[in-house]
Every structure is written in structure tokens, then in C-alpha cells.
C-alpha positions as CSV (number, residue, x, y, z in Angstrom):
1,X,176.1,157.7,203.7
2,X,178.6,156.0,201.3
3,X,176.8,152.4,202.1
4,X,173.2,154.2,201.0
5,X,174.9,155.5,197.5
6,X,176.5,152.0,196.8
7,X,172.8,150.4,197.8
8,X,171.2,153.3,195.4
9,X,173.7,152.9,192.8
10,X,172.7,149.5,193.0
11,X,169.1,150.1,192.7
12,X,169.2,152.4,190.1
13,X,171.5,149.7,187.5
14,X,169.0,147.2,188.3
15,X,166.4,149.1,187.3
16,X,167.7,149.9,184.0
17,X,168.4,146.4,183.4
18,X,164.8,145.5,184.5
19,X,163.0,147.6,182.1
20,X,166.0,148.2,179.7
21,X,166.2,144.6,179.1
22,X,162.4,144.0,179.2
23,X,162.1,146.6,176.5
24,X,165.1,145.7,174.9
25,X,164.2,142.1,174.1
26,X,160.1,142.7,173.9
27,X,161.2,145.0,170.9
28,X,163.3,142.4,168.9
29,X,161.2,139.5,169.7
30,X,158.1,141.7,168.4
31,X,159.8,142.0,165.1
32,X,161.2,138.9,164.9
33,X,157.9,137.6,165.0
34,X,156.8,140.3,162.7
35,X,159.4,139.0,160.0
36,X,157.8,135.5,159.7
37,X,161.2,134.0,160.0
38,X,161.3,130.8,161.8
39,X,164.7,130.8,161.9
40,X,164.9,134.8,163.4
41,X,161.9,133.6,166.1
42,X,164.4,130.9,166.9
43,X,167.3,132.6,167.6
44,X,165.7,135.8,169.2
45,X,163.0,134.0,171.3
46,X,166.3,131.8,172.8
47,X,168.2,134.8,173.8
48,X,165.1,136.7,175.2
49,X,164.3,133.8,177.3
50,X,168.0,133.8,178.4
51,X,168.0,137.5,179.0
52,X,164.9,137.2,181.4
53,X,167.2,134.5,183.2
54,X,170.3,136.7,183.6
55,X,169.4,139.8,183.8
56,X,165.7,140.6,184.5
57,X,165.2,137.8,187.6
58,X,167.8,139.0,189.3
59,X,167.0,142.4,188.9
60,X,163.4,141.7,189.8
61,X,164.9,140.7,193.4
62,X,167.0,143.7,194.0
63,X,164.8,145.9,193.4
64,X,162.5,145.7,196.1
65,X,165.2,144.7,198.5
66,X,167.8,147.6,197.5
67,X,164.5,150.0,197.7
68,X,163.1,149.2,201.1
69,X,166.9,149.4,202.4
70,X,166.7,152.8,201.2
71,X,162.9,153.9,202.3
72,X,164.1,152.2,206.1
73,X,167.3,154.8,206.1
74,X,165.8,157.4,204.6
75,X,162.8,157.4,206.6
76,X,159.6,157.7,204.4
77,X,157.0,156.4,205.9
78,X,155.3,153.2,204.1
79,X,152.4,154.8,204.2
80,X,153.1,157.3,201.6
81,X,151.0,157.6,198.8
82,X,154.0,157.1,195.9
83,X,155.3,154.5,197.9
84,X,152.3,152.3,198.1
85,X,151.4,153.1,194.4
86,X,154.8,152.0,193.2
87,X,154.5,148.7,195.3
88,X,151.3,147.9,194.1
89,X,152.5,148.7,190.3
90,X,155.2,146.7,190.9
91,X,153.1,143.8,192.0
92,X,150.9,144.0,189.1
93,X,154.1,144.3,186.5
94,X,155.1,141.2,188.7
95,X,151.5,139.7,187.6
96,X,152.0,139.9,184.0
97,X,155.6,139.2,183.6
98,X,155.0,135.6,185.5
99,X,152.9,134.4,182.4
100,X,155.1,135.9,180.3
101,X,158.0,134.3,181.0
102,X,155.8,130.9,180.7
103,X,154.9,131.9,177.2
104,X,158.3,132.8,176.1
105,X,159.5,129.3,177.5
106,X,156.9,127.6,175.6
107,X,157.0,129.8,172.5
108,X,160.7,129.1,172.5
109,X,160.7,125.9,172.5
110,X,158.2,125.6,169.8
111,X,160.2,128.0,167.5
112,X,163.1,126.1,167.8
113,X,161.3,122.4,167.2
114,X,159.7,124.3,164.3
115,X,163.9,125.4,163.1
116,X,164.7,122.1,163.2
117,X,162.1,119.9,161.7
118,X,161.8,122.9,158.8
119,X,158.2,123.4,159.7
120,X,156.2,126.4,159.8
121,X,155.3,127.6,163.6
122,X,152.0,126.1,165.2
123,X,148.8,128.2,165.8
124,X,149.4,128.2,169.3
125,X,152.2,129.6,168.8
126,X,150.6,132.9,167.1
127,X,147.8,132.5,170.1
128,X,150.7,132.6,172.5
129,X,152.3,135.5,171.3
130,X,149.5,137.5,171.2
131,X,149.1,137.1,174.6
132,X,152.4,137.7,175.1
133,X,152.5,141.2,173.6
134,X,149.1,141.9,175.6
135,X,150.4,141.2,178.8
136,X,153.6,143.6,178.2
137,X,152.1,147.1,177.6
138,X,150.7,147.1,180.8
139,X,153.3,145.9,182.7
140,X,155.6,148.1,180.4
141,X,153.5,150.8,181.0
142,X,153.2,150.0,185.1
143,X,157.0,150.1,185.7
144,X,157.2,153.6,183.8
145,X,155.0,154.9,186.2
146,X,157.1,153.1,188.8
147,X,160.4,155.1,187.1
148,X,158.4,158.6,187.5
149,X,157.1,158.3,190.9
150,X,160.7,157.0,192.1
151,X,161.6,159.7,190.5
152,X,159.3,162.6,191.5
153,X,158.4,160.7,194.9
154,X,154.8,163.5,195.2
155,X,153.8,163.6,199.1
């Protein structure tokens, strides 16, 4: 019993730190870019790409693998309908954080080359962050429903 509360207590700070920091750094990149600071988009768009490194990957692993430790133990069957509903929401958060993550590469690196040469950011850049924001409130919106049938777990 005391291994399946470490593995839960486990799951459960990984994922805070998967949407907490997916929120987290979606808000200030949002207004960063809202500022029109090349400098600000610099600095934030660095530290979200970071944060996706340190904290939101390795969360993204645990998660399923802490979870089906604890569906196996605690004996729900896989075919339950919250189960399969969270997996496939899962999946499809998985679907648009991947791009993501490509464009905050990308739009980081352009911020910063736009920093240092004191130039203004390039239209792809703007096309690239709207994209950006388009694919979050989906997935955003996926993983809350993730949270609440974790939660609630309906039969």
C-alpha cells in the first residue's frame, strides 16, 4: 500500500508540473508577446523552451507510466469508459504539444537573433505564434478534462 501512495504521490506532482508549467509559461509567453518587446520575447520564450525541457518532458513520461502502475494495482479494467477517454485526451494533448514545442524552438531562436542584431521579429514569427496559441487551448483544455475524469473516475 505505502509503494501505491509513493507511485500516486508521484503522479499527482507530475501532473501539476505538466499542466502547472504548461499554463504557467503559455501565460507569460502570451504576454510577452503581447508587450511587443523583443527583448521580453527573448528572455521569456528561452525560459519556456527550457521549462518544457525540465519539467514538462519528464513529466509527460511519468504520467502514463505512474498511472497504468496504478490502474494494474488497483484493478480498473482498461476498458473503462474514463479510462479510455483520458488516454485518448492525453494522446491528442500529446498531438498538439509536439508542434508546439517545434514552434517555441524556432520562435525562440528567432527572438533571440532578432535581440541581438536590434531588429524587429520576422513575420514568421507572428505566423508561428499564432499557431502556437491555437494549438494550446485545446490541449489546455484536453488535460483539464484529463484532471476531472482522474478525478471523478464516472463508471
Amino acid at each position: 500500500m505505502m509503494e501505491y501512495l509513493a507511485i500516486k504521490v508521484i503522479h499527482v506532482i507530475s501532473s501539476v508540473l505538466l499542466v502547472g508549467t504548461g499554463f504557467g509559461t503559455a501565460f507569460y509567453l502570451f504576454f510577452a508577446n503581447r508587450s511587443g518587446s523583443v527583448e521580453a520575447i527573448a528572455v521569456v520564450s528561452r525560459l519556456v523552451v527550457r521549462a518544457d525541457w525540465w519539467f514538462t518532458t519528464p513529466a509527460v513520461i511519468i504520467q502514463p507510466l505512474t498511472g497504468a502502475y496504478m490502474l494494474h494495482v488497483a484493478g480498473f479494467p482498461l476498458t473503462s469508459t474514463w479510462i479510455l477517454a483520458s488516454g485518448a485526451l492525453y494522446l491528442f494533448a500529446g498531438a498538439c504539444w509536439l508542434p508546439v514545442v517545434w514552434y517555441q524552438i524556432r520562435m525562440c531562436r528567432m527572438a533571440i537573433a532578432a535581440h541581438d542584431n536590434g531588429t524587429a521579429l520576422p513575420d514568421l514569427y507572428w505566423h508561428y505564434a499564432r499557431s502556437w496559441e491555437l494549438l494550446g487551448y485545446p490541449a489546455f483544455t484536453a488535460m483539464v478534462v484529463v484532471f476531472a475524469l482522474m478525478v471523478m473516475k464516472p463508471m
